[in-house]
Structures are given as C-alpha cells and as structure tokens.
C-alpha positions as CSV (number, residue, x, y, z in Angstrom):
1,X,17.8,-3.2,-4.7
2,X,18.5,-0.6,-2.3
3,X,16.1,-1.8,0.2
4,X,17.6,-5.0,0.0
5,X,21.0,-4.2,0.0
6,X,20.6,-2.0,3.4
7,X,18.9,-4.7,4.8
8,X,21.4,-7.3,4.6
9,X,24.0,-4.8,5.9
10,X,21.6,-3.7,9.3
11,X,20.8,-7.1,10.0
12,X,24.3,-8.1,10.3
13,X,25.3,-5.0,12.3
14,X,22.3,-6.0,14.6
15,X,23.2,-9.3,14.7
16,X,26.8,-8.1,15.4
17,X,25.6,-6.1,19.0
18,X,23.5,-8.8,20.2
19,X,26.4,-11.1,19.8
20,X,28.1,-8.7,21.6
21,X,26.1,-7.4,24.6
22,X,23.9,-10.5,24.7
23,X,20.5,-7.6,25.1
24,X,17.4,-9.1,24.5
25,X,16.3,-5.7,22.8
26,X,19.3,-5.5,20.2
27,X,17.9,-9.1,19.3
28,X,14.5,-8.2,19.3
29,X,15.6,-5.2,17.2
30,X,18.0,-8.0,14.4
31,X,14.7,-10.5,14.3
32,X,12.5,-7.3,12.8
33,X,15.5,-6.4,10.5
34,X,15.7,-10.9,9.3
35,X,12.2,-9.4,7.9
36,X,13.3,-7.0,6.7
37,X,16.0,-8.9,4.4
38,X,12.3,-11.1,3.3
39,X,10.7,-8.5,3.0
40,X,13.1,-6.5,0.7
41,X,13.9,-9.4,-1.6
42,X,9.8,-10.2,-1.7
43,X,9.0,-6.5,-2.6
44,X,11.7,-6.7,-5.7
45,X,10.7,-9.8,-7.3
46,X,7.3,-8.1,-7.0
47,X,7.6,-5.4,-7.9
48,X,9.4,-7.1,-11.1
49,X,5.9,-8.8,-12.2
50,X,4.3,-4.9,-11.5
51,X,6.0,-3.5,-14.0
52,X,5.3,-5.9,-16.9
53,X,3.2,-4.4,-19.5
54,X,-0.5,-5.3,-20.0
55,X,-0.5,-8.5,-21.8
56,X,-3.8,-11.2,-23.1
57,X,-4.3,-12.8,-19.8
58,X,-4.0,-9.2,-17.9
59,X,-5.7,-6.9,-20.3
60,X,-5.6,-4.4,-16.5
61,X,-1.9,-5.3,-16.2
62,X,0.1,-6.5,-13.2
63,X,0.3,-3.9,-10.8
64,X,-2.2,-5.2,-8.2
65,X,1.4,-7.9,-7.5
66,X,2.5,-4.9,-5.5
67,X,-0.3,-5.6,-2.9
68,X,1.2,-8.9,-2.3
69,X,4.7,-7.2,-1.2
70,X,2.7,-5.2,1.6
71,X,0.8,-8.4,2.5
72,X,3.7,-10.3,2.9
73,X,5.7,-7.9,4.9
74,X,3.1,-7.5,7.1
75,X,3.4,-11.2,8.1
76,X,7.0,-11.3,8.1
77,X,6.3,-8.2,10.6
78,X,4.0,-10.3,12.8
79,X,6.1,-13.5,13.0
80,X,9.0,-11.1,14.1
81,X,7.0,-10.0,16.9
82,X,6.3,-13.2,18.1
83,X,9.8,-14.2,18.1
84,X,10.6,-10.8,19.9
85,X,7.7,-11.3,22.5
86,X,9.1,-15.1,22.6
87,X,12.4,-14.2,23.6
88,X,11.3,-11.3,25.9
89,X,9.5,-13.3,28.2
90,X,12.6,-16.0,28.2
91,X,14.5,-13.3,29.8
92,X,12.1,-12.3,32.1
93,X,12.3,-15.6,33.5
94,X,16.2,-16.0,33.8
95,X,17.7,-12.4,33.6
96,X,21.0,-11.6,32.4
97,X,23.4,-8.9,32.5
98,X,24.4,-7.0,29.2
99,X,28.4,-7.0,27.7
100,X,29.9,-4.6,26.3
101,X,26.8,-2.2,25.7
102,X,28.6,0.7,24.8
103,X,30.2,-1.0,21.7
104,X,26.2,-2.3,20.7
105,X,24.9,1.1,21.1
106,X,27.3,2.8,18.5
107,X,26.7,-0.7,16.1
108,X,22.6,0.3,16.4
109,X,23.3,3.7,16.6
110,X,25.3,3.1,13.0
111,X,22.4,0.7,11.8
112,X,19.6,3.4,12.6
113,X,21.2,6.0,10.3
114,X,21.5,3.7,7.4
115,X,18.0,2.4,7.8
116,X,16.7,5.9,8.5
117,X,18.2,7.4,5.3
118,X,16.7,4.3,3.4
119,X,13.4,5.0,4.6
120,X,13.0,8.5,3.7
121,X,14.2,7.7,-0.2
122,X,11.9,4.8,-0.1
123,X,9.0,6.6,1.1
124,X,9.7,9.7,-1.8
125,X,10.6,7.3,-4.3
126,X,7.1,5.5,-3.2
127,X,5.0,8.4,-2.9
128,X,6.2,10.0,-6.3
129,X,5.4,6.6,-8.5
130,X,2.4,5.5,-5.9
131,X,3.8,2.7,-5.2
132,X,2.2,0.6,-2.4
133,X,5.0,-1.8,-1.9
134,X,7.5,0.9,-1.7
135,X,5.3,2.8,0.9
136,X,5.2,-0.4,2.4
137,X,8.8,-0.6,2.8
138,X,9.4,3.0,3.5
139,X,7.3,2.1,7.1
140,X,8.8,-0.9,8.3
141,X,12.1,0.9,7.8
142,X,11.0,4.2,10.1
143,X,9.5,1.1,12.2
144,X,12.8,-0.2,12.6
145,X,14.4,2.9,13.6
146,X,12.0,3.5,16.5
147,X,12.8,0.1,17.6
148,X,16.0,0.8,17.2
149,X,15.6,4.3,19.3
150,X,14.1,2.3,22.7
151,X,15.9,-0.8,22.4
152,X,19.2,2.5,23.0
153,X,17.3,3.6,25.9
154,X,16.6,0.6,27.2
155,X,20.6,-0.2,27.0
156,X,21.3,3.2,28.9
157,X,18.6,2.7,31.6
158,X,20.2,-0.8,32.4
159,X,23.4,0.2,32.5
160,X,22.6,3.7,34.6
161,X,19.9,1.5,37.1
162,X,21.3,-1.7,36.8
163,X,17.2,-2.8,36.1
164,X,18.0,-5.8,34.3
165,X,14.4,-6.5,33.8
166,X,14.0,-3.4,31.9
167,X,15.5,-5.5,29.1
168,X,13.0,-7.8,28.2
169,X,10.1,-5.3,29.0
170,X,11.5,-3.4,25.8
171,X,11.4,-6.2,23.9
172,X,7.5,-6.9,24.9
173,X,6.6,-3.2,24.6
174,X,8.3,-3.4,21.0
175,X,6.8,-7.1,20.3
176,X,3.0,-5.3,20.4
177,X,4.0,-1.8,18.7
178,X,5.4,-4.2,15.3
179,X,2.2,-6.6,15.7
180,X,0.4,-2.9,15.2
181,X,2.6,-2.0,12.5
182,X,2.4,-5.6,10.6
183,X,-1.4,-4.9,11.0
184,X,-1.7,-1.8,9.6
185,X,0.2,-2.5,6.4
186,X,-2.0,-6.3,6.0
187,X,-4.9,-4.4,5.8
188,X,-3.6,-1.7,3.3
189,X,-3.3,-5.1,1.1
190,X,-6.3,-6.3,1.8
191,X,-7.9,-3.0,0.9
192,X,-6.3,-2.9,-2.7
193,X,-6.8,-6.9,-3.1
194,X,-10.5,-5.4,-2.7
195,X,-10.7,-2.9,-5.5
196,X,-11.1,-0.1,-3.1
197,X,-12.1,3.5,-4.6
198,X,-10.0,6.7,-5.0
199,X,-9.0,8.8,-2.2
200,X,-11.6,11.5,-1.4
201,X,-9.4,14.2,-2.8
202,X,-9.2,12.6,-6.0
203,X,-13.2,11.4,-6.2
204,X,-13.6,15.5,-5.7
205,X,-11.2,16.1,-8.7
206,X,-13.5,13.6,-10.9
207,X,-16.8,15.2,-9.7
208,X,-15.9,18.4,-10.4
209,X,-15.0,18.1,-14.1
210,X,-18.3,16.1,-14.7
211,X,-19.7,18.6,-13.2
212,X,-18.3,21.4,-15.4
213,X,-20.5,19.6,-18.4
214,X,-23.6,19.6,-16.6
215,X,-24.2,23.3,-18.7
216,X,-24.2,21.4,-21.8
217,X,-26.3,19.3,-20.8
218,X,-24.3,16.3,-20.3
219,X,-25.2,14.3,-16.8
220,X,-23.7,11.4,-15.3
221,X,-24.2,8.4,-13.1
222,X,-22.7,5.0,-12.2
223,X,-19.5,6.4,-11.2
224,X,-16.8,3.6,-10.1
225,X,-13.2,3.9,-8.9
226,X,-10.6,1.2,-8.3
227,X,-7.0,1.3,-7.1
228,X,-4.9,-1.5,-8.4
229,X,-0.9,-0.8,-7.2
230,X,0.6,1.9,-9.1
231,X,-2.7,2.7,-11.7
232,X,-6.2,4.2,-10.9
233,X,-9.1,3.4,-12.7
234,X,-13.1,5.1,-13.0
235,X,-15.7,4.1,-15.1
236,X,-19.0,6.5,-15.9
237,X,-22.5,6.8,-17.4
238,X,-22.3,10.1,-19.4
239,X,-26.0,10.6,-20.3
240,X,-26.1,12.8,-23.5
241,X,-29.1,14.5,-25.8
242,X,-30.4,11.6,-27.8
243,X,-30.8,13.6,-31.0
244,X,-27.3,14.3,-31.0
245,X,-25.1,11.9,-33.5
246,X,-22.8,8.9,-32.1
247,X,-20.1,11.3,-33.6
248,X,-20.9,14.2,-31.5
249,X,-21.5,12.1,-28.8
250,X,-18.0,10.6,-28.7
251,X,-16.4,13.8,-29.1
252,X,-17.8,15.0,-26.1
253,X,-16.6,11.9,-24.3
254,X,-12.9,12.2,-25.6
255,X,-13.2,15.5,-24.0
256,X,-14.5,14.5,-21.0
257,X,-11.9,11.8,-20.3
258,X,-8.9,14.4,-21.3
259,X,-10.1,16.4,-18.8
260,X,-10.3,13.8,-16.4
261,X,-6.5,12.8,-16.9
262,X,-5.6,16.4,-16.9
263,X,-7.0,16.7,-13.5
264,X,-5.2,13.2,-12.4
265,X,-2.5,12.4,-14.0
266,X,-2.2,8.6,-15.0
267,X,-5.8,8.2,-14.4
268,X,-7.6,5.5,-16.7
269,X,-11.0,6.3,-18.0
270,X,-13.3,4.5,-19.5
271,X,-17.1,5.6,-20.2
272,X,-20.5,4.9,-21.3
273,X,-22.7,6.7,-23.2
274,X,-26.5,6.5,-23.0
275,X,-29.7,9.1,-24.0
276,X,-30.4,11.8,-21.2
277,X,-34.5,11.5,-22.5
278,X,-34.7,7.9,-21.6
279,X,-35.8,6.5,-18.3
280,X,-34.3,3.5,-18.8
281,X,-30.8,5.2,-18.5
282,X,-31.2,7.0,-15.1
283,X,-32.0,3.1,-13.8
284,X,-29.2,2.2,-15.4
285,X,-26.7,2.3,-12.3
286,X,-26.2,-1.5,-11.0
287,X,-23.3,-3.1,-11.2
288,X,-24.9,-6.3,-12.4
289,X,-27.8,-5.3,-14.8
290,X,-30.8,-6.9,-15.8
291,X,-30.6,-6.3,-19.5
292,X,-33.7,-8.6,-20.3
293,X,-36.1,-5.7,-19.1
294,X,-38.5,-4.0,-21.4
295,X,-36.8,-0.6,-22.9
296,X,-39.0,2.4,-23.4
297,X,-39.6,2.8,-27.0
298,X,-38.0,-0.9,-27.9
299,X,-34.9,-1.4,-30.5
300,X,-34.7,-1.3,-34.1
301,X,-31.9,-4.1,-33.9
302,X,-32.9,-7.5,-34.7
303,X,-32.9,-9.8,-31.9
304,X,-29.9,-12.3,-32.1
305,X,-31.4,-16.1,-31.3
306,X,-29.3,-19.2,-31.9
C-alpha cells in the first residue's frame, strides 16, 4: 500500500515538471514512474494471493504468486523504456528548448526523496520477510531515483551549455540502463518459476548439520532445494542402520529436521529414510525412479495386482 500510494504521488509530481519544462528527460523519468503505479498495484494484489494459507489444490501454498509481481514489473520496466527511447529520438529530430527548469528540478528533486525513502523500507521490509516482489520493488524505486539523478544533470548541463541535444541523449542513455534493470528482475522470476535451489550460504548450513550425523552413522544423499517466494524447501535420503527400529529411525529424523530449521529458520523439510547396508539405497538418487528393478534381498510385502 505504501508502494502504491508513493507511486501515485511521484508520478504526478513527474508528470507536473514535464508539463512544466517540456524536458524530454523529466518525461522519460514520469513514463518509468506510470510503471511504477502498475507495478505497485500488481505487486499488492499479488502479494494478497501469497499470503493465503496452504489449501487442497496448493498443498505447497501460494507464495510462488510473488514471482509473477517481479515478472510483471520487469515488463512494465521494458515497455517504459521503449517509450523513453521512443520519445528520445523524437527530440533528437526536432529539438526544443526547456521552460521553467528550475521549478522541474525542485518537483524531481521533491519526487526523488519520496521515492528514495520508499525504496530503502521496501527493500528492509523485503529482505526481512524474503520477499521477492518486495525486493523487486525496492529496485525499481532506487532505479527511479538514478533516473531521476541524470535526468537533474541533464537539466543543469542544458541550461549552463545551452546543448539542447543533451536532452534526448539522457533520455536514450536512461531508455538502455531500465531495459537492463527490467531484465535483471525478469530473469530473477524466471529463476523461481524454475524451482531454483538455496543460496550457497544456506546449501553450506544444510550440509553441515547432515554432516554432524555422519558419527552415528547416519549418511545422506538425494539432496534437493527449492525457493518458492517467501518459503524454502529441501528434501533428503537419510540412510540409517537397518537393524535399527522404524521408531528409532524416526527419532533420529525429527532430530535431524529440528536441526535443520534451527540452522534456517522457516526452512521446510521433508526426508526419506532408507537402510545404510543396502545397495539399492546408494542408487537411489534420481529424481524419477525406476521402482520396477529387482531389490537385493526382495520384500516380504505381498505384491498388490488388480
């Protein structure tokens, strides 16, 4: 709501000095902050179906919804800079002097602040719950105050050189750094649309504890990670004495999972357990199994037919 709010306001301060100084750059500058507004309004109602609880449909939850916010603003981003690079070479071919610049520098100037604030709550806020879309958010803003920052300088050389091409060469210059920007954050969606694994600080936290039970005798394979928006999963093989009972067995595991969410907090575990003795278990790392091989030493269950 904050996000959104602040975006409404900059964009019409933006809007405000271009109508004023009639600088190609201070509209470049209102055209990233329209996507902003989308952007904002896209990442709540997202962020909205994120937070729902787990329900029958999605036993994992909604939070992956947070990677369509980042997607989406990325686009917005990128259409932005077309418009900007659009406009930019429009006033390369018929210049124009600027109005009343001072007046649209202290409107940006005014604009940047608010945005800037914004931005470093959204990116703590963001960081503290891990939230993507937030994150997101929290760049596009600092984004925006850069742009904000050389489409000033670009006012000030103009006015001090009287280089009214300088102008539109901002706008260009600005057009490829968003494309860059809008890039960056559709690939961070893509990447969690993809399932991709823990960070390497955190896949060092996991290997450690498992690890730690290697004394008593406890081995593992088959380890998996996944991000999905806000929650982390990992799945693992703990391969255990066979002698030992299904009750000690799953004592041990309970311990090895609290230790695992002690070491990252929020971190969903889920794991397997199989005999150490038993070759088939060490070839039991695929994803997708072939559970019609021959087991050493067979099954006592009965085989289900029909």
């Amino acid at each position: 709501m904050l996000s959104l709010g602040v975006a409404v306001v900059t964009f019409l301060l933006k809007l405000l000095a271009w109508r004023l100084t009639d600088s190609v750059g201070m509209l470049s500058d209102a055209l990233e902050s329209l996507a902003n507004v989308a952007a904002a309004f896209i990442a709540l109602a997202t962020l909205s179906v994120a937070a729902r609880p787990e329900d029958e449909e999605h036993a994992f939850g909604h939070s992956k919804a947070e990677y369509f916010a980042a997607g989406t603003e990325g686009l917005l981003i990128l259409f932005a800079a077309v418009a900007i690079g659009w406009t930019s070479i429009g006033r390369f071919l018929e210049p124009q002097a600027l109005h009343a610049p001072a007046l649209g520098l202290l409107i940006i100037g005014l604009a940047s602040l608010i945005n800037c604030a914004t931005a470093i709550v959204l990116g703590r806020v963001g960081k503290r719950c891990q939230s993507i879309a937030l994150q997101a958010g929290a760049k596009h803003l600092m984004t925006d105050v850069w742009t904000s920052a050389a489409v000033v300088a670009a006012v000030l050389l103009v006015g001090a050189t009287g280089w009214w091409w300088l102008d539109p060469l901002i706008g260009l210059l600005l057009a490829f750094h968003i494309i860059a920007t809008g890039a960056r954050l559709i690939h961070e969606s893509a990447n969690g649309l993809m399932d991709k694994g823990l960070a390497a600080a955190d896949l060092a936290s996991i290997t450690r504890v498992l690890k730690a039970y290697a004394a008593d005798g406890i081995q593992h394979h088959a380890l998996r990670t996944r991000t999905a928006g806000t929650k982390r999963f990992m799945s693992v093989h703990l391969l255990m004495p066979g002698a030992w009972t299904i009750a000690k067995g799953h004592d041990v595991a309970e311990r090895v999972e609290s230790d695992l969410e002690t070491a990252i907090p929020g971190l969903i575990v889920f794991t397997h357990m199989e005999p150490v003795e038993d070759p088939a278990s060490w070839e039991d790392v695929q994803l997708e199994r072939n559970r019609g091989r021959n087991r050493q030493g067979g099954s006592d269950l009965p085989d289900r037919k029909g």
